[in-house]
C-alpha positions as CSV (number, residue, x, y, z in Angstrom):
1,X,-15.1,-23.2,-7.6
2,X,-18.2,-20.8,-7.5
3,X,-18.8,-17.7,-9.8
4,X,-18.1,-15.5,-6.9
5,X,-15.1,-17.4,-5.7
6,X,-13.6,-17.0,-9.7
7,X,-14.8,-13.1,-9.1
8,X,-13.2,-12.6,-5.7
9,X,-9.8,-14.0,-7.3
10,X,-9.9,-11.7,-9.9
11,X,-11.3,-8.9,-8.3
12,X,-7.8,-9.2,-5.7
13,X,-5.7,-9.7,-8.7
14,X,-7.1,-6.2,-10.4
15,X,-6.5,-4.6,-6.9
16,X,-3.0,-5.6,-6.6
17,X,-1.9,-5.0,-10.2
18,X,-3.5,-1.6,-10.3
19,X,-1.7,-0.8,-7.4
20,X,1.9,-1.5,-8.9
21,X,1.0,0.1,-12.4
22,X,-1.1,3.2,-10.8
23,X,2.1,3.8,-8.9
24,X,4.0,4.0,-12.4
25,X,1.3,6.1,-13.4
26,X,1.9,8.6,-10.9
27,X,5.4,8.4,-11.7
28,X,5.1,9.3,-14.9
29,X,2.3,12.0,-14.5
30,X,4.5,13.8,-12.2
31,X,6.9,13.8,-14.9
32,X,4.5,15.2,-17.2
33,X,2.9,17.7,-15.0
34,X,6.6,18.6,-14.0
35,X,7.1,19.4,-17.6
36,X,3.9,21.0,-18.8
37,X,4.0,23.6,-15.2
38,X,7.8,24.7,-16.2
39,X,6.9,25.1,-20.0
40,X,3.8,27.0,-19.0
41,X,5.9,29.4,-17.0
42,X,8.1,29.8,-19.7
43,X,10.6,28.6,-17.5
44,X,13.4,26.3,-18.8
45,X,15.6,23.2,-17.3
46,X,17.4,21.0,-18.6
47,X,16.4,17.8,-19.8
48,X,18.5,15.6,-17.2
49,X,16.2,17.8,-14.6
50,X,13.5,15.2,-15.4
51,X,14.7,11.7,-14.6
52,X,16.5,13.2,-11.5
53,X,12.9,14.6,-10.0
54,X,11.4,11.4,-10.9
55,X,14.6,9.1,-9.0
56,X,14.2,11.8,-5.7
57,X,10.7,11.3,-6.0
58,X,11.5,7.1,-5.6
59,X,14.0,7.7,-3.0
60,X,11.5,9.4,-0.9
61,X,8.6,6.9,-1.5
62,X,11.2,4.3,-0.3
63,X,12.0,5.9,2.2
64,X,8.1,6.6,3.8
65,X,7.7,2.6,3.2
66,X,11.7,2.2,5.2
67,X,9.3,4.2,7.7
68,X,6.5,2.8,8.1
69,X,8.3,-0.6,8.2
70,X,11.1,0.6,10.8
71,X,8.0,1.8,13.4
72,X,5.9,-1.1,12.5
73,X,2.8,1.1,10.9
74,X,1.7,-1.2,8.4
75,X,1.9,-4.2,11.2
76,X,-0.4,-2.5,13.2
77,X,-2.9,-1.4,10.1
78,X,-3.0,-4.6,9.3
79,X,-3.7,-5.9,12.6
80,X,-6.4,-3.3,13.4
81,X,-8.2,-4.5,9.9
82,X,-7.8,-8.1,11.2
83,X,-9.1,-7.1,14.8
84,X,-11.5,-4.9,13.8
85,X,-12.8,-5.2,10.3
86,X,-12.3,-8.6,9.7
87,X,-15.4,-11.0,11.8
88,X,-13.3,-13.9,10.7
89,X,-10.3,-13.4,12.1
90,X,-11.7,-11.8,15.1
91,X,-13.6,-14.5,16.1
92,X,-11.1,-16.6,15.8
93,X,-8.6,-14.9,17.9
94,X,-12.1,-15.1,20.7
95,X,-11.5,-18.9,20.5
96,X,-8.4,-18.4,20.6
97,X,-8.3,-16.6,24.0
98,X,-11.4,-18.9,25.3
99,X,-9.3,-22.3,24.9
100,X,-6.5,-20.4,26.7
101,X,-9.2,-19.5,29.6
102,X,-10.3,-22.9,29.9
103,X,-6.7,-24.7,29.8
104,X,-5.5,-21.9,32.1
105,X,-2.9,-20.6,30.5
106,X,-2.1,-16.6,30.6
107,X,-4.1,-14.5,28.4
């Protein structure tokens, strides 16, 4: 295993993980910015206001991913990277349709 094969690894491992904990982040942040914005205002809520915001504001990320999963979005962003973005996997599915040409089977 190369340097750069050790730095790709990591490098996906990073991106994934700060993923997952910048989505905490945001959870808390709104929290916070929740609370500094009312205190500011001099406006006042109970304390129980707090964890409920934070449990709609899951519900309703769920639900965008229910979403995107129910009308296949991410399937086809994910296929459009392949197809487009990716040279690999693009020239594979070439061969892929060339062998098909030449054994004459349907496209």
């Amino acid at each position: 295993m190369t340097f750069f094969d050790t730095m790709i690894k990591l490098a996906a491992w990073f991106m994934y993980g700060f993923g997952i904990v910048s989505m905490m982040i945001g959870i808390a942040n709104f929290g916070m910015i929740l609370v500094t914005v009312i205190t500011v205002k001099g406006i006042d809520i109970p304390l129980w206001a707090i964890p409920t915001l934070g449990a709609i504001l899951i519900v309703f990320c769920t639900a965008v991913g229910y979403f995107f999963k129910k009308y296949g979005i991410w399937e086809k962003i994910t296929s459009y990277n392949n197809t487009q973005t990716n040279p690999e996997i693009k020239q594979v599915c070439q061969d892929v349709k060339d062998i098909k040409k030449h054994l004459g089977l349907p496209p």
